[in-house]
N, C-alpha and C positions, 0 to 999 in steps of 0.2 A: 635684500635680494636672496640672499644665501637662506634666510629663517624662510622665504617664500617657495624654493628649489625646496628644502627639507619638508615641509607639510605637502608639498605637490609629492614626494615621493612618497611621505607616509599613505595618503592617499589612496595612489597606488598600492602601495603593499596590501591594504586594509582591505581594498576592491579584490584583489587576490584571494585571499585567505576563504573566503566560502566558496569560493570558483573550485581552488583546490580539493576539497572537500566533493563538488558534484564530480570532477574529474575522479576522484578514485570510486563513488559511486557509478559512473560510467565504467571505468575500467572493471568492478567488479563482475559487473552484469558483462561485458564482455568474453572476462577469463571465466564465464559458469559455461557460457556455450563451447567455448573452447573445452574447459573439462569434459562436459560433457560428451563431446565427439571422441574424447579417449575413453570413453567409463568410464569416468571417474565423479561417479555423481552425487557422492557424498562432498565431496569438494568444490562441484558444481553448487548444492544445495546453501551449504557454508559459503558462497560466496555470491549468491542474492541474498542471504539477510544480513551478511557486511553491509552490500546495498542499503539498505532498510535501515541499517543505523547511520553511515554515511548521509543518505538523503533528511536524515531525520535533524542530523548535527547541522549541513550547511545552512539550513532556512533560520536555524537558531540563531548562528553564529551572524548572521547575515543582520537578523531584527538587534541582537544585542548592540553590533557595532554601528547602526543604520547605515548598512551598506547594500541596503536593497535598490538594484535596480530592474530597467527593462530587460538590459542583459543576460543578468541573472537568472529572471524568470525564466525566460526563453528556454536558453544554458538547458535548467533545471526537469524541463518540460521533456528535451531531448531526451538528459540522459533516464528520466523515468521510464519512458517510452522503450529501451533497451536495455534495462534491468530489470523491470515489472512488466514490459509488454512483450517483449521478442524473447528475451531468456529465457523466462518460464516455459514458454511455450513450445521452445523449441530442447527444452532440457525432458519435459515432459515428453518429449516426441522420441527424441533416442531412447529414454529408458521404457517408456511402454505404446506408444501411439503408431510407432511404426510398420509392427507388424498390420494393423486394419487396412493398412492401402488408404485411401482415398477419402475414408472416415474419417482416418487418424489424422491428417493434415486439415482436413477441414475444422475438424475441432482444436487443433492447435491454429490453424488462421482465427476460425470466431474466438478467442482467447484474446488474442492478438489484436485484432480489430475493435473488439469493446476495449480495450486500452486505450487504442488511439483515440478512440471517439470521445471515450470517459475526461481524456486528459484535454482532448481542444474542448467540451463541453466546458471543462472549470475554467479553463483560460479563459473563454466569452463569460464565465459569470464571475469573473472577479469583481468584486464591489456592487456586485445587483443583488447578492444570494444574503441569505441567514449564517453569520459564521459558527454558528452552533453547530451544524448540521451539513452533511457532505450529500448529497444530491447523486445517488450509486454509490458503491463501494468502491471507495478510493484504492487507484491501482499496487498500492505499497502490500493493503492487505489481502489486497484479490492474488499477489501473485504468491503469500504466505502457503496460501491452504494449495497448490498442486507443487511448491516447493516442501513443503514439508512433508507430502506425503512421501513425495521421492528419496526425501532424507529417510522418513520410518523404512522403506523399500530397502535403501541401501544400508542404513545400517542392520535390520534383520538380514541382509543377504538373501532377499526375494527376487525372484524373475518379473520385471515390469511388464511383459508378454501376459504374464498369466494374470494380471488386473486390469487387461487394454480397454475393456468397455467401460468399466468402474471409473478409467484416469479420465476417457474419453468427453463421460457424460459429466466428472468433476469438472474437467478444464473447459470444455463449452458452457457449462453451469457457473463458472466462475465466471466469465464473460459477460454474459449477458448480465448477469447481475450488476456490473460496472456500471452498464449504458440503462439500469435500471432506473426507474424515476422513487426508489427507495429511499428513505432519507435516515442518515450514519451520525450518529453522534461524533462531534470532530474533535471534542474533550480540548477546545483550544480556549476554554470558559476557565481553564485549568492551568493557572501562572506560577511559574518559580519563582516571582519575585513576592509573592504572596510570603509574609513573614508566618500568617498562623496558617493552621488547615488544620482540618477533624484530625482525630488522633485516631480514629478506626481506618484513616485510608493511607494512613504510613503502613497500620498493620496488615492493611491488603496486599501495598506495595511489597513489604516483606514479606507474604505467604506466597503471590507471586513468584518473586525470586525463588525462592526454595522451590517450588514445585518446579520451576524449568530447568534448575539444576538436575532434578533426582531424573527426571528425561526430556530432555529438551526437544524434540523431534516429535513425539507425542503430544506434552504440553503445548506446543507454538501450534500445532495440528488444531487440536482443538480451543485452543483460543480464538484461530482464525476463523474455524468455524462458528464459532458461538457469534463470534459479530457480526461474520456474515449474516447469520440467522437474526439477528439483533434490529437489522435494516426493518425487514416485512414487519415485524413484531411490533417497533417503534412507530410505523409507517399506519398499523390498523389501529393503535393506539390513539394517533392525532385523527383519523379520518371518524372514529368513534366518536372521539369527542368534539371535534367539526358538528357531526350530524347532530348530536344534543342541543348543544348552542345554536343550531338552525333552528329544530323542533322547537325548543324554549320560544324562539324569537317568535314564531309563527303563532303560538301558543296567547304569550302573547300580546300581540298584533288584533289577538281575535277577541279579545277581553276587552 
């Protein structure tokens, strides 16, 4: 009885441990709108991509220990939805959106709204879809590119007034792209449990690092951009080669 009380608790515990994990990614995304509403949006900025490592470690921690549940997901779904969906958007609104009036919030809702949609979209395609491949730009990186720009904003000591259509047209631009039908390499083809791997993509992962060291706010800018842009590119890529394989077929069919 007593070894059966002890694995029921470990259990427990074990059940815990990635929960905790989306919990401080919730609270992250929380305390960025809160910075935010003080100015303080470098600290705002710094604390959706706590997010982004938090959300990144619970799913890990969760497959290693198999402690994935429905729960979890759910959990998981929430707190993305208010660190990637509401934060951003609303971080983005105090340092430059605000002045537009009625523009500005609109483009911070469609930010917001392609979130939500993006994230019940994957929840309905769990186990239908291709795991290669994310189906929009997944909301972790959509909410990177108008949080980093706010970081570059604050750490130069720039007025977000004076970029309002620039952030405007980013943050509705990042939106849409969400609920786009683009397809995102998910690099989940990419295991750590892999003993060997090329020895050129250690040396990426270390050029990587170095460069986001030398400015981080910059670098993570344009990394997030570049994947963003990575989607269409990938996306005209396979529709090319779709339409060859058709032509071939047709070709021939007719021989």
């Amino acid at each position: 009885m007593e070894d059966s009380k002890l694995k029921s608790h470990r259990r427990r515990g074990i059940y815990l441990l990635p929960n905790l994990f989306t919990t401080a990614a919730l609270f992250a995304g929380f305390y960025a709108i809160l910075a935010a509403d003080q100015n303080r949006f470098e600290a705002a900025a710094l604390a959706i991509f706590a997010a982004m490592i938090l959300d990144g470690i619970d799913g890990r921690i969760a497959r290693l220990t198999r402690t994935q549940s429905a729960f979890g997901a759910e959990y998981d779904s929430l707190s993305d939805m208010v660190a990637f969906g509401v934060a951003p958007a609303l971080v983005m609104y105090d340092w430059a959106l605000a002045g537009l009036g009625k523009v500005g919030w609109l483009a911070a809702f469609v930010y917001t709204a392609g979130a939500a949609l993006r994230l019940a979209r994957f929840n309905t395609q769990l186990g239908n879809s291709d795991k290669r491949y994310f189906q929009g730009l997944p909301s972790p990186s959509a909410a990177a590119i108008p949080t980093a720009a706010i970081w570059i904003g604050a750490d130069n000591h720039l007025n977000g007034a004076d970029f309002a259509w620039i952030a405007a047209i980013l943050t509705a631009s990042t939106g849409l792209l969400m609920v786009s039908n683009f397809r995102y390499h998910s690099f989940k083809e990419l295991s750590l449990h892999d003993r060997r791997v090329p020895f050129i993509m250690t040396v990426m992962v270390m050029l990587i690092f170095a460069f986001v060291v030398i400015d981080p706010p910059i670098v993570l800018f344009v990394l997030a951009i570049g994947y963003a842009f990575s989607g269409p590119i990938l996306t005209l890529i396979h529709l090319r080669r779709w339409r060859m394989e058709r032509q071939r077929e047709k070709n021939t069919n007719k021989l």
